[in-house]
MARSE-709213 format. One record per residue (C-alpha): residue number from 0; x, y, z. Coordinates in steps of 0.2 Angstrom, whole numbers. Example, Ala and Ser with C-alpha at 12.3 -4.5 7.8 and 13.67 -1.06 7.14 Angstrom:
<recs>
{n = 0 east = 62 north = -22 up = 39} $
{n = 1 east = 68 north = -5 up = 36} $
</recs>
This chain:
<recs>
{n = 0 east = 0 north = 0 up = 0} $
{n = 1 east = 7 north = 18 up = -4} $
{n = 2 east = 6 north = 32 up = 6} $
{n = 3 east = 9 north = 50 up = 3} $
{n = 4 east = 17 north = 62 up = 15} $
{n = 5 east = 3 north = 71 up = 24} $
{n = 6 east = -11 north = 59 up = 18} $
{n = 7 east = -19 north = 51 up = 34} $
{n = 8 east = -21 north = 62 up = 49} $
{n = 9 east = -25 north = 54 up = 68} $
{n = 10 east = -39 north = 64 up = 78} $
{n = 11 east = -24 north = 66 up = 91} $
{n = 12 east = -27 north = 72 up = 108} $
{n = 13 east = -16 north = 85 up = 115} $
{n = 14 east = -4 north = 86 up = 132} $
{n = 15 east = -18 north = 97 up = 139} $
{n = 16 east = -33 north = 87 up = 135} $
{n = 17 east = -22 north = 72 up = 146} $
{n = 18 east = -25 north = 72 up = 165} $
{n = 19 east = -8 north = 76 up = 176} $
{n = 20 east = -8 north = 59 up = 185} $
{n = 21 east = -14 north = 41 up = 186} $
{n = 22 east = -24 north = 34 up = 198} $
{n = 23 east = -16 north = 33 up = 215} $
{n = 24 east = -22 north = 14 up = 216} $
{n = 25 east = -17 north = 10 up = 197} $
{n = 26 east = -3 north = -2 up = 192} $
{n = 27 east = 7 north = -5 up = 175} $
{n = 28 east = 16 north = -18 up = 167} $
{n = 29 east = 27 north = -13 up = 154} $
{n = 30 east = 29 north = -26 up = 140} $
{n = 31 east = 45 north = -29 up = 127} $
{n = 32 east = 51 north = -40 up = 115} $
{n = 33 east = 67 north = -47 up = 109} $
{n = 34 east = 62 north = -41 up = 91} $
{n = 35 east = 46 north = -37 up = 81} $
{n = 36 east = 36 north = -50 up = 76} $
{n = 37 east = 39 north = -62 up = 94} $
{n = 38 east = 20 north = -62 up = 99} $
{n = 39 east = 19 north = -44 up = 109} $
{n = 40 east = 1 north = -41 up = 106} $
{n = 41 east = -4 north = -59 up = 110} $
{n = 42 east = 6 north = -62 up = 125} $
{n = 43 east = -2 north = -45 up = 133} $
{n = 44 east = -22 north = -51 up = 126} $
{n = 45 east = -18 north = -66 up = 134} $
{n = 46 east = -12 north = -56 up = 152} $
{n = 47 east = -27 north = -45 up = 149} $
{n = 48 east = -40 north = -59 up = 148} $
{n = 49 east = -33 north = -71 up = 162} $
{n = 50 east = -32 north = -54 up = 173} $
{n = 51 east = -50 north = -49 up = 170} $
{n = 52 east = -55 north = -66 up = 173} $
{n = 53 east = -51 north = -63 up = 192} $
{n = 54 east = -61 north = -48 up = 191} $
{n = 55 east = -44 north = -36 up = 190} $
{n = 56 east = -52 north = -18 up = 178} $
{n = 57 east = -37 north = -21 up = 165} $
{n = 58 east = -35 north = -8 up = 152} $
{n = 59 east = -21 north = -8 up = 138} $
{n = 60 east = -11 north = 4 up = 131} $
{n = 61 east = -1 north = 4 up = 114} $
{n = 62 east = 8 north = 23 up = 115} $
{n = 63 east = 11 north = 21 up = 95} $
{n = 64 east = 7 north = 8 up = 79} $
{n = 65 east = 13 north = 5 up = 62} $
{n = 66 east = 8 north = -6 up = 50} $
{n = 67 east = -11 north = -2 up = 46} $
{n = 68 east = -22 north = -11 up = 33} $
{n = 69 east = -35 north = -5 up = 22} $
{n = 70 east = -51 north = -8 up = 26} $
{n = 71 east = -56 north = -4 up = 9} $
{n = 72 east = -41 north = 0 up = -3} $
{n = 73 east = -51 north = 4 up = -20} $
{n = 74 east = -61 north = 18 up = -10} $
{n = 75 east = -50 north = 24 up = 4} $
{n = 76 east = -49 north = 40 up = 8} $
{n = 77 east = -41 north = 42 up = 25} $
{n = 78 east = -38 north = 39 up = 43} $
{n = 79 east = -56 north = 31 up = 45} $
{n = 80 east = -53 north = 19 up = 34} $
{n = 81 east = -38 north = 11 up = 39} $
{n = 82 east = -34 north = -2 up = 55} $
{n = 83 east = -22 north = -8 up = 65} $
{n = 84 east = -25 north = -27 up = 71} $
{n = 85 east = -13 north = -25 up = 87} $
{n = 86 east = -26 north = -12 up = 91} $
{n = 87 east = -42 north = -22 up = 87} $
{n = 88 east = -34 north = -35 up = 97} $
{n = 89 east = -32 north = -25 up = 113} $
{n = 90 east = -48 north = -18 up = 112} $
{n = 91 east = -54 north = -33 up = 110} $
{n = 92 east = -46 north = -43 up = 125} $
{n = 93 east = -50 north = -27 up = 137} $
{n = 94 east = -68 north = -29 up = 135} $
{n = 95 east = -70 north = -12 up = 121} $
{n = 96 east = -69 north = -2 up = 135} $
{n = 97 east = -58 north = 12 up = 129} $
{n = 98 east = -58 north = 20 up = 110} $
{n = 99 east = -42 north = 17 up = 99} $
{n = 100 east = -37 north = 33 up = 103} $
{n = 101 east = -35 north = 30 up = 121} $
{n = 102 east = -28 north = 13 up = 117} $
{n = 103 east = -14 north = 20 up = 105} $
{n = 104 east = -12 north = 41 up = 103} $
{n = 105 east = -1 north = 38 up = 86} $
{n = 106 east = -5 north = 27 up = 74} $
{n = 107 east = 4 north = 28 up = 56} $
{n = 108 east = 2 north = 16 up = 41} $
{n = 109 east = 16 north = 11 up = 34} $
{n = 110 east = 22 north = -5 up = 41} $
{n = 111 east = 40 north = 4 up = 46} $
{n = 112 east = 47 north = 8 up = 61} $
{n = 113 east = 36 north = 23 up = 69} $
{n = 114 east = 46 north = 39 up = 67} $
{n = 115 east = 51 north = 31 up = 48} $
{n = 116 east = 31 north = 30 up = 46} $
{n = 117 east = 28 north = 47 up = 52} $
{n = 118 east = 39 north = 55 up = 38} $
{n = 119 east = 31 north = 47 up = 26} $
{n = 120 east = 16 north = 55 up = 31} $
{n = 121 east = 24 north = 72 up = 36} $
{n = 122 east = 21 north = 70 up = 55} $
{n = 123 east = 32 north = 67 up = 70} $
{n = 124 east = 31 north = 53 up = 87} $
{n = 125 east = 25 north = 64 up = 99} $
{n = 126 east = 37 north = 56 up = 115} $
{n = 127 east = 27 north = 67 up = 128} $
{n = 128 east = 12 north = 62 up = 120} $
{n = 129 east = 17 north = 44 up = 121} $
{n = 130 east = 21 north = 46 up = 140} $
{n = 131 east = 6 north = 56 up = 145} $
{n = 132 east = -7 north = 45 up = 135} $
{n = 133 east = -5 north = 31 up = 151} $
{n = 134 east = -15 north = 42 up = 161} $
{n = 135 east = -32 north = 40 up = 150} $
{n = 136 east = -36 north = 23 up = 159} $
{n = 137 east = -47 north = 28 up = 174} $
{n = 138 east = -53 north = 16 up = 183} $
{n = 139 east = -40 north = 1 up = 177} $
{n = 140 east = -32 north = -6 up = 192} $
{n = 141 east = -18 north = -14 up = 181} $
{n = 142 east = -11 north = -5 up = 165} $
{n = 143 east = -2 north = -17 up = 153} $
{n = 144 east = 8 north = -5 up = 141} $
{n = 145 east = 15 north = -14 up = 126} $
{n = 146 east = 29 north = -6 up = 120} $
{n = 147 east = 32 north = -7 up = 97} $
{n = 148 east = 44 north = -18 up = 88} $
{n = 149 east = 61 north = -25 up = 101} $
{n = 150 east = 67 north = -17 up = 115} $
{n = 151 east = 78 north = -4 up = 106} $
{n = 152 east = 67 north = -1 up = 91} $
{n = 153 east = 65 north = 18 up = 86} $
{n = 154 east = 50 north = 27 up = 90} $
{n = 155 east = 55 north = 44 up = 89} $
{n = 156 east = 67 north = 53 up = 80} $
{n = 157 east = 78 north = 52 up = 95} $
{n = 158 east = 70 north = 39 up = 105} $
{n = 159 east = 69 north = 21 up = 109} $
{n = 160 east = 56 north = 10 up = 117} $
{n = 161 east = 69 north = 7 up = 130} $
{n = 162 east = 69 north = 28 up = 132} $
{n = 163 east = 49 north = 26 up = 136} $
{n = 164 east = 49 north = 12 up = 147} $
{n = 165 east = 61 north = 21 up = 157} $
{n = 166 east = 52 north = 36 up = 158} $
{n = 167 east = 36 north = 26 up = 164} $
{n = 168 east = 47 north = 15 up = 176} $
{n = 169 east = 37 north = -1 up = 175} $
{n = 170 east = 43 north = -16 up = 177} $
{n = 171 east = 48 north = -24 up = 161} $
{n = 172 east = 40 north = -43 up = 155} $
{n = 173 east = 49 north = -49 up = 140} $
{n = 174 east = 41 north = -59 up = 128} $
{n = 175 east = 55 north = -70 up = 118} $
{n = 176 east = 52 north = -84 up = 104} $
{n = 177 east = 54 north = -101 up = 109} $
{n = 178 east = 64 north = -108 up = 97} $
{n = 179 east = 83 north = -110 up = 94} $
{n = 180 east = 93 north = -93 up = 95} $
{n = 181 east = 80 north = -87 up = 108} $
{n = 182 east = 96 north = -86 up = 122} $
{n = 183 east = 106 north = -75 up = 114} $
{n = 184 east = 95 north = -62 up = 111} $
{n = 185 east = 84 north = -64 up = 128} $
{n = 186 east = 102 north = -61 up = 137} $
{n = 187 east = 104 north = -46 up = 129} $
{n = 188 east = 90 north = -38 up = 130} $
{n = 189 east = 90 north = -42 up = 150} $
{n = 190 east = 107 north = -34 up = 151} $
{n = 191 east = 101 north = -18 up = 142} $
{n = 192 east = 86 north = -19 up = 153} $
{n = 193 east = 97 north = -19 up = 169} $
{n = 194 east = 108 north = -4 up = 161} $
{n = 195 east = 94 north = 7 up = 164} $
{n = 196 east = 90 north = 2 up = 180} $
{n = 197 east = 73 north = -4 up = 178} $
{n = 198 east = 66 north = -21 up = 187} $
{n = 199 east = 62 north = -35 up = 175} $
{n = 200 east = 45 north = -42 up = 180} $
{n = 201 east = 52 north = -59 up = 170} $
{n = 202 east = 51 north = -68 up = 154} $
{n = 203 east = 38 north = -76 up = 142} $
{n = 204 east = 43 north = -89 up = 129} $
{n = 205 east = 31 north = -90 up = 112} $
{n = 206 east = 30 north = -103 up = 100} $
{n = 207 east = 28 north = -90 up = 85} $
{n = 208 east = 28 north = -107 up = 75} $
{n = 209 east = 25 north = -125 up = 80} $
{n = 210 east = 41 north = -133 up = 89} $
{n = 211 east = 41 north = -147 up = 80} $
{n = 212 east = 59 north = -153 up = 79} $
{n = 213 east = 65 north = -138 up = 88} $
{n = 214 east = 73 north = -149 up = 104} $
{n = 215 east = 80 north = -132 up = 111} $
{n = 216 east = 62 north = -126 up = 115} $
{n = 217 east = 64 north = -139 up = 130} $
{n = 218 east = 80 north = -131 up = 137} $
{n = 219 east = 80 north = -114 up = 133} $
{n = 220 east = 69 north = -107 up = 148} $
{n = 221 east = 80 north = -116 up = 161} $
{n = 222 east = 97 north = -107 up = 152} $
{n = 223 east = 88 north = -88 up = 152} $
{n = 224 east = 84 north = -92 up = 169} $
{n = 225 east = 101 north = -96 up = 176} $
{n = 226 east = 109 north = -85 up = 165} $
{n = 227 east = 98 north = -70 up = 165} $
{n = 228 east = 96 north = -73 up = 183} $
{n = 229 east = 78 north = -69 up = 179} $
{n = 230 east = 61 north = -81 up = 180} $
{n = 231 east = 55 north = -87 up = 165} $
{n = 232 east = 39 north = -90 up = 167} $
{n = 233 east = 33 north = -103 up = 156} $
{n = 234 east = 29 north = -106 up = 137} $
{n = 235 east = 14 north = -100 up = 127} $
{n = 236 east = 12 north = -115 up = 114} $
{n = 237 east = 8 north = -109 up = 97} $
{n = 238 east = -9 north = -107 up = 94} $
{n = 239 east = -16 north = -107 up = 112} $
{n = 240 east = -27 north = -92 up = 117} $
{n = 241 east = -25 north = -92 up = 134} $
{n = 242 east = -14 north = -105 up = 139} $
{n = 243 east = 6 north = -103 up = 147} $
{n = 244 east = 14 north = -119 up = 151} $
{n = 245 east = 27 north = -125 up = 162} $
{n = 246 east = 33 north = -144 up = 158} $
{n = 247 east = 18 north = -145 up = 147} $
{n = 248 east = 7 north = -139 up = 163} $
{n = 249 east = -5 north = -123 up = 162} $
{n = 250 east = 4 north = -113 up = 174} $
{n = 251 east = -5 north = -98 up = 181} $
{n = 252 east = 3 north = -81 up = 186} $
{n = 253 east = -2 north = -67 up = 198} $
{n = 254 east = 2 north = -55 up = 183} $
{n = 255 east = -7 north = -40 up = 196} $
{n = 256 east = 9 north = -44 up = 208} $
{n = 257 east = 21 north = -42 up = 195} $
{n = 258 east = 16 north = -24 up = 191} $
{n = 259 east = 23 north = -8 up = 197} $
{n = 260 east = 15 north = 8 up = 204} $
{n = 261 east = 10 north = 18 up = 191} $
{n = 262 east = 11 north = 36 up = 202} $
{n = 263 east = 30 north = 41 up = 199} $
{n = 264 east = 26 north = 41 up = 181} $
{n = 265 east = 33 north = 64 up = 177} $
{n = 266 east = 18 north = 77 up = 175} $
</recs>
């Protein structure tokens, strides 16, 4: 799909239409990956669903998104007409509760990193934007804030996902594929988490494809774990809605217990 600088435009809201502070009770989770493409969006439905099963108000919150789809390409004519499945997705797991505005404040077409996609479309990432959007979810007890692409991806001109999380100062899940290669990069990205100081809630392993053959998927939790010096909680098997697994077992977490205040976040 082709896009033209300046052709879709979000209804965005502004720094001054955004209350100054979270709820004093509320509490965030703060959700990377290893890369784009490791199941993100799935792994934080999945944590929305099982939290709102045990009556926790869950909202979540995806501060930019590229990568829309036409609804309708032969007649499209703009914003309205175009959607992003990571946002129907979260919209859908937290009950429909909040518009996708609320849900994601910058949302650009191209399926590019986000400042990229916002030059194509004459616009800028909007960073304090990005930060003061968590504060639109009253009444949510637990925020689950997915971050876009890896844990270094660009989202601003001068920014990374990493910058954000740091200025929200959540703890961090990482969501990591299952398969072979899955140490190396899980390791890094834990060392990069702990250069910034922030607390690393744990680790989810997702079969983005079937295991099959892939033997290392039995192994590679335990070596993060001893390496990374972090939990790795379990295994989502590919395909499973709501299921994380532990030696083949459905494992449940207290995701709530895992999240951080959400009230040191800057005005």
């Amino acid at each position: 799909m082709k896009t033209q600088p300046g052709q879709f435009h979000a209804d965005e809201p502004t720094t001054s239409t955004i209350d100054n502070a979270a709820p004093s009770n509320q509490r965030g989770l703060f959700i990377t990956g290893t890369d784009t493409g490791v199941g993100k969006t799935h792994i934080t439905c999945l944590i929305a669903r099982q939290l709102i099963a045990t009556g926790v108000e869950t909202a979540a919150y995806k501060p930019v998104c590229s990568g829309g789809i036409e609804k309708n390409p032969a007649k499209s004519h703009g914003l309205n007409d175009v959607e992003w499945d990571d946002i129907i997705r979260l919209s859908e797991a937290t009950g429909g509760k909040w518009s996708d505005e609320t849900i994601c404040p910058q949302r650009f077409v191209a399926p590019v990193a986000p400042p990229v996609a916002a030059r194509m479309e004459g616009r800028t990432v909007d960073f304090q934007l990005l930060v003061d959007g968590s504060r639109r979810f009253s009444g949510a007890e637990v925020l689950l804030v997915e971050g876009a692409g890896g844990w270094l991806s660009p989202l601003t001109e001068a920014a990374s996902v990493a910058d954000l999380a740091q200025e929200l100062k959540l703890p961090v899940l990482i969501v990591a594929r299952a398969g072979l290669g899955t140490i190396n990069h899980t390791l890094l990205t834990i060392e990069s988490i702990r250069a910034r100081g922030l607390p690393i809630a744990g680790v989810v392993l997702n079969e983005v494809i079937p295991a099959g053959d892939d033997i290392s998927c039995d192994t590679n939790g335990d070596e993060i774990q001893a390496r990374g010096g972090v939990p790795v909680f379990g295994i989502v098997p590919h395909g499973s809605k709501f299921d994380l697994h532990q030696g083949g077992q459905p494992v449940t977490i207290y995701w709530q217990a895992l999240a951080g205040s959400m009230t040191e976040i800057k005005s």
